[in-house]
C-alpha positions as CSV (number, residue, x, y, z in Angstrom):
1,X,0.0,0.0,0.0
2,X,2.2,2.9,-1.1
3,X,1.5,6.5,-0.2
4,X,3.1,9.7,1.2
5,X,0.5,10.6,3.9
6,X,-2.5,9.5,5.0
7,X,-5.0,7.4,2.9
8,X,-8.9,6.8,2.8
9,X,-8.2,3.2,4.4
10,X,-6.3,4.8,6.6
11,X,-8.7,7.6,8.0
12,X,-11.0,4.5,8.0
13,X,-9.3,2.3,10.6
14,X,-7.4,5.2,12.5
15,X,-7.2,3.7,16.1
16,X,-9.1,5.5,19.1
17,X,-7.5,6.0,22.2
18,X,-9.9,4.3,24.3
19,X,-9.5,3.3,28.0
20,X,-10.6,0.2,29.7
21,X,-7.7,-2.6,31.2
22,X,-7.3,-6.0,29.3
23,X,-9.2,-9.0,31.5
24,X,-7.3,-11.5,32.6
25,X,-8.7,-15.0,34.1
26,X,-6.1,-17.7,35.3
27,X,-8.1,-20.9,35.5
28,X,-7.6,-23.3,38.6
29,X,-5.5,-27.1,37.7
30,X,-8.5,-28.9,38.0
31,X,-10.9,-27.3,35.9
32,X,-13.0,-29.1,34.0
33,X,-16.7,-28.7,32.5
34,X,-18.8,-30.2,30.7
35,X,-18.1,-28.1,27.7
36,X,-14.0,-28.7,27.9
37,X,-13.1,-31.7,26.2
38,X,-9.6,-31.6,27.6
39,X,-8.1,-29.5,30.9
40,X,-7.4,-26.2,29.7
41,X,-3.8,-24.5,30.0
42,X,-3.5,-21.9,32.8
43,X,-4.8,-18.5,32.0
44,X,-5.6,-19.7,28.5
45,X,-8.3,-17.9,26.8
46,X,-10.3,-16.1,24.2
47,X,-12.2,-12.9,26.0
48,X,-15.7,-12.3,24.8
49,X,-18.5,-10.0,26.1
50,X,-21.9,-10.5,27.0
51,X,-24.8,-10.0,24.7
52,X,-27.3,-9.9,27.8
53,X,-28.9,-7.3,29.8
54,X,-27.5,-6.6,32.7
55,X,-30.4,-8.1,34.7
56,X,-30.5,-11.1,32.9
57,X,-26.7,-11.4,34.0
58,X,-27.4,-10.5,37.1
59,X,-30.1,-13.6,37.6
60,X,-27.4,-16.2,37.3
61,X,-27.7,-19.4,35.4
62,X,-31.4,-19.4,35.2
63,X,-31.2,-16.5,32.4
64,X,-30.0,-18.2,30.2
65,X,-26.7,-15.8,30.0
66,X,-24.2,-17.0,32.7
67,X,-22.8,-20.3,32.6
68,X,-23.1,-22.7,35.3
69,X,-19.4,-22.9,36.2
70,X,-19.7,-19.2,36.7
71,X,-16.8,-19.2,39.2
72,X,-14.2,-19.6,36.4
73,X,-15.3,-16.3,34.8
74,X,-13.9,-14.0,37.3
75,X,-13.0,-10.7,36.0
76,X,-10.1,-8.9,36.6
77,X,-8.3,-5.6,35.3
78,X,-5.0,-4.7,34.5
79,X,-3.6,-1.6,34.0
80,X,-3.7,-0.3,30.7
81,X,-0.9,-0.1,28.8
82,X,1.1,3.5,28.4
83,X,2.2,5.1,25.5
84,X,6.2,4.1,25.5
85,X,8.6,7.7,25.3
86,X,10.4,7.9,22.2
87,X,14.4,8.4,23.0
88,X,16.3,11.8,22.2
89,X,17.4,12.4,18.8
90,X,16.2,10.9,15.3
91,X,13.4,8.2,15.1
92,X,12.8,6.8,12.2
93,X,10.2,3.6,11.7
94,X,10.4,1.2,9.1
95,X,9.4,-2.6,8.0
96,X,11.0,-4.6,5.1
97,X,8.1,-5.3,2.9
98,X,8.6,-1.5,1.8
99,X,10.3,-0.5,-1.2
100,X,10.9,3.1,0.0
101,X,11.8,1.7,3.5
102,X,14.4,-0.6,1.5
103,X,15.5,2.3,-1.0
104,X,16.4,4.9,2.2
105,X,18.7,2.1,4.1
106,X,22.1,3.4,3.0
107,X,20.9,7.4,4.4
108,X,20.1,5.5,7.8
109,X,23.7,4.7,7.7
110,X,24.8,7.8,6.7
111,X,22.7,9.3,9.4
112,X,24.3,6.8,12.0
113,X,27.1,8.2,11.5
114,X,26.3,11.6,12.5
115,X,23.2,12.0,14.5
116,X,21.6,10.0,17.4
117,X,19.7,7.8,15.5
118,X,16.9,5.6,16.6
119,X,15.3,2.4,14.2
120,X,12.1,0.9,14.8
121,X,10.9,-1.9,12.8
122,X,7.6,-3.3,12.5
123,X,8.1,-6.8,10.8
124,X,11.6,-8.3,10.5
125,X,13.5,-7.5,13.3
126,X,16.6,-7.9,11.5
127,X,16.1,-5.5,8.6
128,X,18.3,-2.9,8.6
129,X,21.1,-5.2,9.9
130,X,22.9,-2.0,9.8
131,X,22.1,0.3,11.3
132,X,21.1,-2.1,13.7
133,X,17.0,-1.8,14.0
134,X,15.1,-1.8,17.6
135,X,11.7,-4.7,17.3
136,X,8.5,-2.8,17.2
137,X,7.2,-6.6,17.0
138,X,3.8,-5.6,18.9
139,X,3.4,-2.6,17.2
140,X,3.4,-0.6,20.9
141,X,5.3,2.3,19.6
142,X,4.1,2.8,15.7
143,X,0.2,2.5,17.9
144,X,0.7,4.8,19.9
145,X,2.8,7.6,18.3
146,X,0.2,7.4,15.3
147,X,2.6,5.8,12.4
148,X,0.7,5.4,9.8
149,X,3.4,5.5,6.9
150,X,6.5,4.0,7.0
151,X,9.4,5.2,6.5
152,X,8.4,8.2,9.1
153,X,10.7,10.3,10.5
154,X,10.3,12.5,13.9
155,X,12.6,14.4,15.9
156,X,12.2,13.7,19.7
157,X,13.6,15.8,22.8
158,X,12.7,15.1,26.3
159,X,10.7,11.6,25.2
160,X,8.0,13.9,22.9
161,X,8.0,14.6,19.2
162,X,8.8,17.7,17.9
163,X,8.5,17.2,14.1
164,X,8.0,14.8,11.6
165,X,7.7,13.3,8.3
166,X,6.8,10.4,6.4
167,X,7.9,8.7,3.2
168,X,10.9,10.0,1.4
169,X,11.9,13.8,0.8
170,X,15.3,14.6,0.6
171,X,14.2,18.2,1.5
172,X,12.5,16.7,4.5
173,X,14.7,14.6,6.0
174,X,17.7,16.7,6.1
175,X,15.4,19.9,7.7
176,X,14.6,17.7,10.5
177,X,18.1,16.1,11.0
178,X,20.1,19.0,10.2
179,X,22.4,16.5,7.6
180,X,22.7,18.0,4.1
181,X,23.7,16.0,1.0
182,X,21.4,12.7,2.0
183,X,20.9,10.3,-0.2
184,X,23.0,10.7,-3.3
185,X,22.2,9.3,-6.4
186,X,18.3,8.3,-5.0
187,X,15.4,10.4,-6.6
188,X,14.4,13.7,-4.7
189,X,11.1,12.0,-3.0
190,X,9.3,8.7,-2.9
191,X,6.7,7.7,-0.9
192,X,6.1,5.7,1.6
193,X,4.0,2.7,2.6
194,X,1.3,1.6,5.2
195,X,2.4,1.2,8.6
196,X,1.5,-2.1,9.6
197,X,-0.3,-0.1,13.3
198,X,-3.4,0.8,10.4
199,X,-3.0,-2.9,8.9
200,X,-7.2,-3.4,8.4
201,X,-6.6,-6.8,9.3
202,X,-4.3,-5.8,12.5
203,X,-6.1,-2.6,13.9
204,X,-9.0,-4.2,15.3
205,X,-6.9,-6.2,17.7
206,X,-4.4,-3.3,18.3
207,X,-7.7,-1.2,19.9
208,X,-8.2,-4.0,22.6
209,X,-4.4,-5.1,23.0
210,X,-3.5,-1.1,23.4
211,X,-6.3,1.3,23.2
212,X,-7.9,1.2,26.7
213,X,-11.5,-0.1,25.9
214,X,-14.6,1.6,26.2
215,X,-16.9,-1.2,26.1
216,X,-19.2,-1.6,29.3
217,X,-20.3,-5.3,28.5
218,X,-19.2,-7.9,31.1
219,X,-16.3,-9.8,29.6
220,X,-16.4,-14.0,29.4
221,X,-13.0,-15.5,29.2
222,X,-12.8,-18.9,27.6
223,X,-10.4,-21.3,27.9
224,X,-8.1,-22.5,24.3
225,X,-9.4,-25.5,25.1
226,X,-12.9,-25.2,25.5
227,X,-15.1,-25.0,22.1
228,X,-16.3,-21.5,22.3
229,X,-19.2,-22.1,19.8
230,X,-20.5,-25.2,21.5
231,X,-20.3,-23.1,24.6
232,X,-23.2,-20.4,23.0
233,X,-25.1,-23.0,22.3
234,X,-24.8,-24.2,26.0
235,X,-25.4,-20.3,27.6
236,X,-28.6,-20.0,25.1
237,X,-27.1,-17.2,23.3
238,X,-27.8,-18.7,19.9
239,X,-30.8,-18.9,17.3
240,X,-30.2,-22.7,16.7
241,X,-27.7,-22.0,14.3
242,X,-23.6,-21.0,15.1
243,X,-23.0,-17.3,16.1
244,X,-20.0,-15.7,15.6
245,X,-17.9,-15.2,18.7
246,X,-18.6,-11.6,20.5
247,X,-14.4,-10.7,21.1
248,X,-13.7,-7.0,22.5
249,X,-12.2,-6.5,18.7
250,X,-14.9,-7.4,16.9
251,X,-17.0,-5.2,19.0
252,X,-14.8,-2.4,19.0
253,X,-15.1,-3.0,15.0
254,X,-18.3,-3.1,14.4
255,X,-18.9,0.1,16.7
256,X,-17.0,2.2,13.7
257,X,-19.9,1.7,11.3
258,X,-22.1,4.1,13.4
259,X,-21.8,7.8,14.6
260,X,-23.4,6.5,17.5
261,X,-21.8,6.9,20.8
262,X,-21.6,2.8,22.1
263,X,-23.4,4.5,25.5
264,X,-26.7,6.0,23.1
265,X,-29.7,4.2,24.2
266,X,-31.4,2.6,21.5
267,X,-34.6,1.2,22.4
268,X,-36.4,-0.4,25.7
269,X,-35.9,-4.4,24.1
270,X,-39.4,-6.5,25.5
271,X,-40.0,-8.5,27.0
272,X,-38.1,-7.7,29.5
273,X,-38.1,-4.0,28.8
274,X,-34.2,-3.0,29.8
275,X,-33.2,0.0,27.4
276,X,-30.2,-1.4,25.2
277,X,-27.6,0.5,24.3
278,X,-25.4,1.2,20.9
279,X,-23.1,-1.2,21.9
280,X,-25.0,-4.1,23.3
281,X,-27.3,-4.2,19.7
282,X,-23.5,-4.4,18.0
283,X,-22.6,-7.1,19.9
284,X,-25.4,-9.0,18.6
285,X,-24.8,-7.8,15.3
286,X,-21.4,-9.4,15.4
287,X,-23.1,-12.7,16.3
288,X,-25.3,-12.6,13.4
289,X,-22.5,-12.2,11.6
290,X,-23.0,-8.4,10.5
291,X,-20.0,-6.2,8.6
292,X,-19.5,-2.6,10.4
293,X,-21.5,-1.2,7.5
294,X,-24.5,-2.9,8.4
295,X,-24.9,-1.7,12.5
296,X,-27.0,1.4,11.7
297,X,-29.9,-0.9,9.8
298,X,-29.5,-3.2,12.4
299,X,-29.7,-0.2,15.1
300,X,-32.9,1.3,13.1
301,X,-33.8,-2.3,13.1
302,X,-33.9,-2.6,16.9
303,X,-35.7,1.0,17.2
304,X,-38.4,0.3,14.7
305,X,-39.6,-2.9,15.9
306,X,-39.2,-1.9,19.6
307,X,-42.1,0.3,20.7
308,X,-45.3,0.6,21.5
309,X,-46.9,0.7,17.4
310,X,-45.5,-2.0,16.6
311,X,-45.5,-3.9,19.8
312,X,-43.0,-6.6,19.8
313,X,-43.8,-8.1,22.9
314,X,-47.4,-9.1,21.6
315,X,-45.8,-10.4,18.5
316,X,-43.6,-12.7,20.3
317,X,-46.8,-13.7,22.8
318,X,-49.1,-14.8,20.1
319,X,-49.5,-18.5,19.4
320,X,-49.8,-17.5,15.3
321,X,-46.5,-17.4,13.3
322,X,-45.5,-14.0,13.1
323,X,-42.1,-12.2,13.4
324,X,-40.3,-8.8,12.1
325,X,-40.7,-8.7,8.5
326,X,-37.9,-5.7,7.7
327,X,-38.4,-3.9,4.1
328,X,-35.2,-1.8,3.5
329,X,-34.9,0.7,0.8
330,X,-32.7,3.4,-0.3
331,X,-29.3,4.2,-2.0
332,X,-27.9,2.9,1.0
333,X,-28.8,-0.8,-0.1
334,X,-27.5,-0.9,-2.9
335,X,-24.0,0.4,-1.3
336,X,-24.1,-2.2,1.4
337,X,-24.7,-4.9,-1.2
338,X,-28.6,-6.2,-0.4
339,X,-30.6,-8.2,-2.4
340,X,-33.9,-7.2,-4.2
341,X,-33.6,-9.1,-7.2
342,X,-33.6,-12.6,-7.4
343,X,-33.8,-15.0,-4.3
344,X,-34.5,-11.8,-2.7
345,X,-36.2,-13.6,-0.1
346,X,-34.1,-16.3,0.0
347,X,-30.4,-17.5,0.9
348,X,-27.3,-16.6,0.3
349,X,-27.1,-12.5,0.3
350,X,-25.4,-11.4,3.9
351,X,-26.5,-8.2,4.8
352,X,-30.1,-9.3,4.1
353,X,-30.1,-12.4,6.2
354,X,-27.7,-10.8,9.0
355,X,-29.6,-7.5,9.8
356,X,-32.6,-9.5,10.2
357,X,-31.2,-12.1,12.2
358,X,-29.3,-9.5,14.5
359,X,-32.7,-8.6,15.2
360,X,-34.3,-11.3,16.6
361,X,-30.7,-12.1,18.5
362,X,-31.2,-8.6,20.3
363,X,-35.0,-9.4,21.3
364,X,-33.1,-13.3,22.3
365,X,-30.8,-12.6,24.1
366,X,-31.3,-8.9,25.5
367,X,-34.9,-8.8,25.7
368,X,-35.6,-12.5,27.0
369,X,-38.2,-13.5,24.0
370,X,-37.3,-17.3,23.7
371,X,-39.6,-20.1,22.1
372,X,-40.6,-22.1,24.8
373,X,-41.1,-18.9,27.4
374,X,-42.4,-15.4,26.2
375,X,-42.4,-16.7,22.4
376,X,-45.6,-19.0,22.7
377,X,-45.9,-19.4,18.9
378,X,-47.9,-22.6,17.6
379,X,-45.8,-23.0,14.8
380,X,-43.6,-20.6,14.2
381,X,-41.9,-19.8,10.5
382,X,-38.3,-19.9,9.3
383,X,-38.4,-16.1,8.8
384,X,-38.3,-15.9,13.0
385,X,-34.5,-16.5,12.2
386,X,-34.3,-13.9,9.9
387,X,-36.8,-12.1,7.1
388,X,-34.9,-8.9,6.0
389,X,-34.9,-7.6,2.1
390,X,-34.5,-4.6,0.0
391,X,-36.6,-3.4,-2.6
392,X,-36.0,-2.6,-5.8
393,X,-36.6,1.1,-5.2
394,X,-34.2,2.7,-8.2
395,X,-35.9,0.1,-10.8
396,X,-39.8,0.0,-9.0
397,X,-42.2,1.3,-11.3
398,X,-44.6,2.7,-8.1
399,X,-42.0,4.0,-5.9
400,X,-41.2,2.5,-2.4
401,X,-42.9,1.7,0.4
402,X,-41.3,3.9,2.7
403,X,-42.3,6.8,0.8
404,X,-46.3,5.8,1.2
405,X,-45.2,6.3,5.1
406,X,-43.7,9.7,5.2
407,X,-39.9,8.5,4.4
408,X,-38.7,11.5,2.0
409,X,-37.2,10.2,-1.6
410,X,-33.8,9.2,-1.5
411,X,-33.7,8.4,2.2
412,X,-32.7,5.1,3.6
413,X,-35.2,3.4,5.7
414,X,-36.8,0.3,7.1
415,X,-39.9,-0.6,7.3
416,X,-40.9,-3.4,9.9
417,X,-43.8,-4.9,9.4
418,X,-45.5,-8.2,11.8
419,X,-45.9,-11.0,9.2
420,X,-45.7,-14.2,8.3
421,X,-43.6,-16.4,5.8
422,X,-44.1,-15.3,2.3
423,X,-47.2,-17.4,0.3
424,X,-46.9,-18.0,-3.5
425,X,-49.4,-15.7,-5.7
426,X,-49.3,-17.4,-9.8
427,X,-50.6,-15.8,-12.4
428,X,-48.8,-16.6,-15.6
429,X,-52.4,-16.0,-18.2
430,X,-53.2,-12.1,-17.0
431,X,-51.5,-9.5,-19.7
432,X,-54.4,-7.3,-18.7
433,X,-54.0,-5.1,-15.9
434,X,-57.9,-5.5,-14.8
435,X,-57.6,-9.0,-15.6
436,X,-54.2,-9.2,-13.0
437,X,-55.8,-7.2,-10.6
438,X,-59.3,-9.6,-10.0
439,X,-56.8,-12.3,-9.9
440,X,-54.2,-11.2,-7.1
441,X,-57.8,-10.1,-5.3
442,X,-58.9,-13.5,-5.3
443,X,-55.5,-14.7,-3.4
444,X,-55.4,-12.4,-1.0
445,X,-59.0,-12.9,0.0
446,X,-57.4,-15.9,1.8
447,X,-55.0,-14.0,4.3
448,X,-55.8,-15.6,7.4
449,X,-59.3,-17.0,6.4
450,X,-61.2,-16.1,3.3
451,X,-64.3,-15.0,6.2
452,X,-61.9,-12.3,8.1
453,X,-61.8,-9.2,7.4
454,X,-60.0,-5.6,8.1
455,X,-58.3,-7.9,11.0
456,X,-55.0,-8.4,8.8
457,X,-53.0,-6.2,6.9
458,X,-50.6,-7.8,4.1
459,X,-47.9,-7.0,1.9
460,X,-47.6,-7.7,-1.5
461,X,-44.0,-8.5,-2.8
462,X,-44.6,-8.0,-6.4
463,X,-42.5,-9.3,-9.1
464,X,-41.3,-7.6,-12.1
465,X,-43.2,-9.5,-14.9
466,X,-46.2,-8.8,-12.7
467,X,-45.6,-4.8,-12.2
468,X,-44.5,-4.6,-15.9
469,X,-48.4,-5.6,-16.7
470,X,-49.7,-2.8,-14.3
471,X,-47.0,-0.8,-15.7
472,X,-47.7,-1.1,-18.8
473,X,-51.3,-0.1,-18.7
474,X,-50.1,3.2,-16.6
475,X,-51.2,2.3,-13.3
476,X,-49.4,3.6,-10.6
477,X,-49.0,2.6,-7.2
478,X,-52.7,4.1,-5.8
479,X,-54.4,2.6,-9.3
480,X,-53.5,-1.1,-8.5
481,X,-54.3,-0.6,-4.8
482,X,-57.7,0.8,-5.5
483,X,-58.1,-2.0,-8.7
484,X,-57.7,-5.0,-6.4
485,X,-59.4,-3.2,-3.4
486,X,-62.5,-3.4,-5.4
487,X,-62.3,-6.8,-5.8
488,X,-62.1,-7.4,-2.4
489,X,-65.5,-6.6,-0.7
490,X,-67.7,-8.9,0.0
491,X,-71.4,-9.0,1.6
492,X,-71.7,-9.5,5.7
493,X,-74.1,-12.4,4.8
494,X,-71.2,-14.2,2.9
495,X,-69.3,-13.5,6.1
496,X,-70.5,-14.1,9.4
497,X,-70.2,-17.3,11.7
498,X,-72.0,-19.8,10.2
499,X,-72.4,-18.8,6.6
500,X,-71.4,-21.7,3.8
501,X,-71.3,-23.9,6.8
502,X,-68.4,-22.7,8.4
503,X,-68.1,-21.4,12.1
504,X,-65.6,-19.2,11.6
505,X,-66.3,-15.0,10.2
506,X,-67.3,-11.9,11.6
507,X,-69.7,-11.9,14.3
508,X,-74.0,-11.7,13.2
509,X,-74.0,-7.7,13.8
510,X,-72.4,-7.7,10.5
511,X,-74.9,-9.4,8.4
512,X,-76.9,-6.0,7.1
513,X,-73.5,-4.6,5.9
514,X,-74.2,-4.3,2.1
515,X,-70.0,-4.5,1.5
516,X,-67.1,-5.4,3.8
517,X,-63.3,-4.8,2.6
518,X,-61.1,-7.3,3.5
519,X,-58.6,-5.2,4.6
520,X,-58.6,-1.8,6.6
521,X,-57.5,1.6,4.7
522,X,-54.0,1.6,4.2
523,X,-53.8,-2.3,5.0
524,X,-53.3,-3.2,1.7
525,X,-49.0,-2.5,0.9
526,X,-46.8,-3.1,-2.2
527,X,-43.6,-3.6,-2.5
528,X,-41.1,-4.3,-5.4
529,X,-38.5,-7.0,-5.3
530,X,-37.6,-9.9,-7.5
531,X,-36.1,-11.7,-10.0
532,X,-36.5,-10.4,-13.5
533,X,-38.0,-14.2,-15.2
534,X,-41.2,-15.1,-13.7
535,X,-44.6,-14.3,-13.4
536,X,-45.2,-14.6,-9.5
537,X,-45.2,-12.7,-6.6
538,X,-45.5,-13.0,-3.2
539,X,-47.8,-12.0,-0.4
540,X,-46.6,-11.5,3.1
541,X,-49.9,-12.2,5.8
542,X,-49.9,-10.1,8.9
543,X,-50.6,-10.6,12.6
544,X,-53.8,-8.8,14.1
545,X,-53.6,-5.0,12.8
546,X,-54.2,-1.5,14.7
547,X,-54.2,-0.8,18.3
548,X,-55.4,-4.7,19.3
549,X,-52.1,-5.9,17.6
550,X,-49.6,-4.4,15.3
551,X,-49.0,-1.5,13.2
552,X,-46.4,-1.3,10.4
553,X,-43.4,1.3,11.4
554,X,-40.9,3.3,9.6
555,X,-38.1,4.7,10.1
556,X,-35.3,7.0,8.3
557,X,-31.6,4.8,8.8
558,X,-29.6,7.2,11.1
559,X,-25.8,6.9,10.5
């Protein structure tokens, strides 16, 4: 990675000074648990932090978030590490797989030779063998006097910088080490590389192993031995599938995809109703196995679905098999790589199956809403592990959902919406929009039960070969709403308990109504997402609507 100053990836990954000591845990000789399969070395151990609320740590083993063996999680701090005082004189810093840090070897001698000169390197400890080079093998002092391009330069006096610079420049060098006539017979300037200290792949571990952590989650420490996925599963943390392992760095990583201060309260998470903070929803979205870019869906996620609109804690009561249904749309799908085109309610896209899941881990694990104990449903549906998409907002030919609900154009947002598993709508005949529209009417008039009505809102998940024939005929987004609407009343007679035979409808003060709509204004919702081969679409059945249950909320994606 060659450059003279600072790059974009650099700016990207600069580290934070942040200040919390490392934990430590040295486990006793005669440990052993059910989830070791061999005794693990002495003070051993991968650190990871909680995903609970604090009062479901608090209650011990019973909550599902402390292990039983809780005595070998002790936790105790160290002092955090200090910035180490650069010596007198000239410090240069260096590693070997640089070109420029190769190139400027013979000035290092010639700078030996006249100047106290000081050489850090950051990979081979024996490169320059002359000069003779001082191991910055742990990165301590390129961390923490901010090196992020090697070779750099600094004049130091009483243990502080005064100066510095950073690549190659003749000019440069010999201002701030008062030599003249460096580096004969090398080109006037060159620059430099990437310090290793800004290494993407480093940086996240350098925060914990020298930035003084600000994370306020209890920390687990897990022995080398011990299988730290089988020991989720054991605590309850997981979903039924593997999470990914909750370490400070990952944390500490996933935290920079936000503005967010890790201490912001995001929501109150039911059941239990503990307010959950910025970091606590990351460490679930590092579980779910979430990038840094993803945290503020997931975050507008958390804050969509948890309040008193959309009512999560009813959702996870009911016996019928409803979850979070999230619609994202906006530029800001497309950049973080969702899927609204084929399989878009399917597998294999991340970001759509990892926001959703870190969901339902934060209502899990924080919130207390388990199958078995708050979740009472019947059945249940595979979307309760995730059921996250985007639309296909920049291609829809009706606009976006989001925009029907206030969202301004060009804004990211989510809409979360208390549904079931998608069902199948076919229509492969219709090439006539009226024709279409009587024939999606006659599927959705089976949401729930073909004798409920205005109890259930729905989404439809059109596809494109069916909104090309709406299209087409110049119907917009309000046309095909009202089209299919029209098809969709029917007479109280046909509806009430007992009619056809069958005791299920509205109840008998209904019968006089001359017309009854099967769903309430504004129940009735489109969306746009699919692959481009195929005329289907898909419809999305609700849970119990308005104030008695659930209404759809959305919310503008705050960075």
């Amino acid at each position: 990675m060659a450059g003279s100053g600072t790059t974009d990836a650099m700016k990207r990954h600069r580290h934070p000074r942040r200040a919390d000591g490392m934990v430590l845990t040295r486990f006793p000789d005669d440990v052993n648990t059910r989830h070791t399969r061999r005794r693990p070395n002495k003070g051993t151990f991968v650190k990871f932090v909680t995903p609970c609320s604090p009062r479901r740590e608090r209650n011990g083993p019973g909550a599902g978030c402390t292990v039983a063996h809780q005595e070998l999680y002790g936790r105790s701090v160290t002092e955090a590490p200090t910035a180490p005082l650069l010596p007198d004189g000239i410090v240069v810093v260096v590693k070997r797989e640089c070109e420029t840090c190769q190139m400027v070897v013979p000035v290092l001698r010639e700078l030996a030779a006249g100047v106290e000169l000081h050489v850090y390197t950051q990979d081979d400890p024996g490169f320059p063998d002359d000069p003779t080079a001082i191991p910055d093998s742990d990165l301590a002092v390129s961390w923490f006097h901010d090196i992020e391009t090697v070779p750099t330069v600094i004049r130091a006096t009483g243990g502080a910088e005064v100066e510095r610079t950073v690549g190659w420049s003749r000019e440069a060098w010999e201002s701030i080490t008062g030599v003249s006539g460096l580096g004969d017979g090398l080109p006037p300037m060159r620059p430099g590389c990437g310090s290793m200290s800004v290494d993407p792949d480093l940086v996240d571990e350098l925060r914990v192993r020298f930035g003084r952590s600000t994370l306020s989650s209890r920390r687990i420490e897990v022995a080398s031995a011990e299988d730290e996925f089988e020991m989720m599963f054991a605590r309850g943390w997981t979903d039924g599938l593997p999470v990914v392992p909750p370490t400070e760095a990952r944390v500490m990583a996933m935290l920079e995809g936000t503005n967010r201060a890790p201490s912001d309260i995001v929501a109150t998470i039911p059941p239990d109703l503990d307010d959950i903070s910025v970091e606590k929803v990351a460490v679930s979205a590092v579980m779910a196995g979430c990038k840094p870019e993803y945290l503020p869906w997931v975050l507008t996620a958390v804050e969509a679905a948890c309040n008193d609109d959309f009512n999560m804690h009813g959702l996870l009561a009911t016996t019928m098999p409803v979850g979070p249904v999230l619609v994202c749309s906006g530029p800001g799908t497309r950049s973080i790589g969702m899927n609204s085109g084929g399989n878009a309610l399917g597998q294999g896209n991340r970001a759509n199956l990892t926001i959703g899941r870190a969901l339902q881990l934060v209502v899990r694990n924080f919130g207390g809403g388990r199958p078995g104990e708050v979740d009472r449903a019947a059945h249940g549906n595979p979307g309760k592990l995730s059921f996250c998409f985007a639309e296909a907002d920049d291609t829809s030919p009706y606009g976006r959902l989001a925009e029907e609900h206030g969202i301004e154009p060009g804004t990211d947002a989510i809409t979360v919406f208390a549904g079931e598993g998608p069902q199948g709508f076919v229509d492969q005949l219709s090439r006539e929009p009226e024709s279409l529209a009587a024939s999606l009417a006659m599927r959705l008039q089976a949401v729930q039960h073909p004798k409920l009505v205005m109890m259930f809102d729905a989404i439809v998940v059109m596809g494109p070969e069916h909104a090309r024939v709406f299209a087409d005929a110049g119907w917009d987004r309000e046309r095909i709403v009202a089209e299919v609407s029209s098809h969709l009343s029917r007479p109280g007679t046909e509806l009430v308990r007992g009619a056809h035979g069958i005791a299920e409808g509205v109840p008998e003060a209904f019968a006089d109504a001359e017309a009854l709509p099967k769903f309430r204004p504004g129940g009735l919702m489109l969306t746009y997402a699919g692959g481009g081969a195929g005329l289907f679409s898909q419809i999305i059945a609700g849970w119990v609507n308005g104030d008695t249950g659930s209404k759809p909320v959305t919310r503008a994606v705050q960075y």
